[in-house]
N, C-alpha and C positions, 0 to 999 in steps of 0.2 A: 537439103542441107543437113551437115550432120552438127549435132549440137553443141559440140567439144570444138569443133570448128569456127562457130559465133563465138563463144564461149571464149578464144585466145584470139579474135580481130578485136574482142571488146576489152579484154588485158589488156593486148599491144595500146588499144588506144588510152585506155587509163594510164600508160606509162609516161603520157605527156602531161600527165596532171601537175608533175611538180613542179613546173613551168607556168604556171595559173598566176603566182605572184612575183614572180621571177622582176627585178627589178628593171632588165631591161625588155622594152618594148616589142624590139624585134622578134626577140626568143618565143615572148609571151604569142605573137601574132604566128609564126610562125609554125609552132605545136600546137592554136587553135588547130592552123592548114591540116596538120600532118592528122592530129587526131577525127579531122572532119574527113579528110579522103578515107583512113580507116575505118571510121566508121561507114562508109559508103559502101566498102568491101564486104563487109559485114552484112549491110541491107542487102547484098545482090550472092547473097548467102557466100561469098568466098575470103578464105584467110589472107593473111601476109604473111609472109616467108620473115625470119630472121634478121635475115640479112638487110633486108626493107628497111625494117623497123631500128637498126644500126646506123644505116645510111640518114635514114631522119633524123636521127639523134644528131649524129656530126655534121648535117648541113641546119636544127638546129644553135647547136653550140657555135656555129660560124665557120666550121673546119670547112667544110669545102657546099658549092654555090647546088642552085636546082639544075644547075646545069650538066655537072660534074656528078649529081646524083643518077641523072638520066642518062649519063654516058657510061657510068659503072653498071647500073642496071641491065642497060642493051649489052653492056660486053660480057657482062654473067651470062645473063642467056644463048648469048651467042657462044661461049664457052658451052654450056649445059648441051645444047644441041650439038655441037659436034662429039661433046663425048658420049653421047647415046647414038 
């Protein structure tokens, strides 16, 4: 594992902090979720992409469901791999 690498999965997940007293519930539960998978990332020595850490925020904030996160996700990848 390289150290700058722990190092931005453990930013990424402090980014959910200010969500800690956030008035509503869900949000609060929610960015536990997100900051616990990141940190997970982290234990298994590997980073989050960006763009991840975007998609949580807006399925956070209520923009769009874990569904629609997981469907953007696969079709990033799925993009990524055809262009290489």
């Amino acid at each position: 594992m390289i150290d700058g690498e722990a190092t931005e999965s453990r930013k990424a997940a402090g980014l959910f902090d200010k969500y800690k007293n956030d008035p509503d519930p869900k949000k609060r539960e929610l960015a536990g979720i997100w900051a616990g998978s990141i940190g997970l990332q982290d234990v298994d020595g590997l980073s989050v992409s960006s763009y991840l850490i975007e998609l949580a925020i807006r399925n956070i904030e209520g923009e769009i469901t874990i569904k629609e996160v997981e469907a953007l996700i696969q079709e990033y990848y799925k993009n990524q791999k055809n262009e290489n």
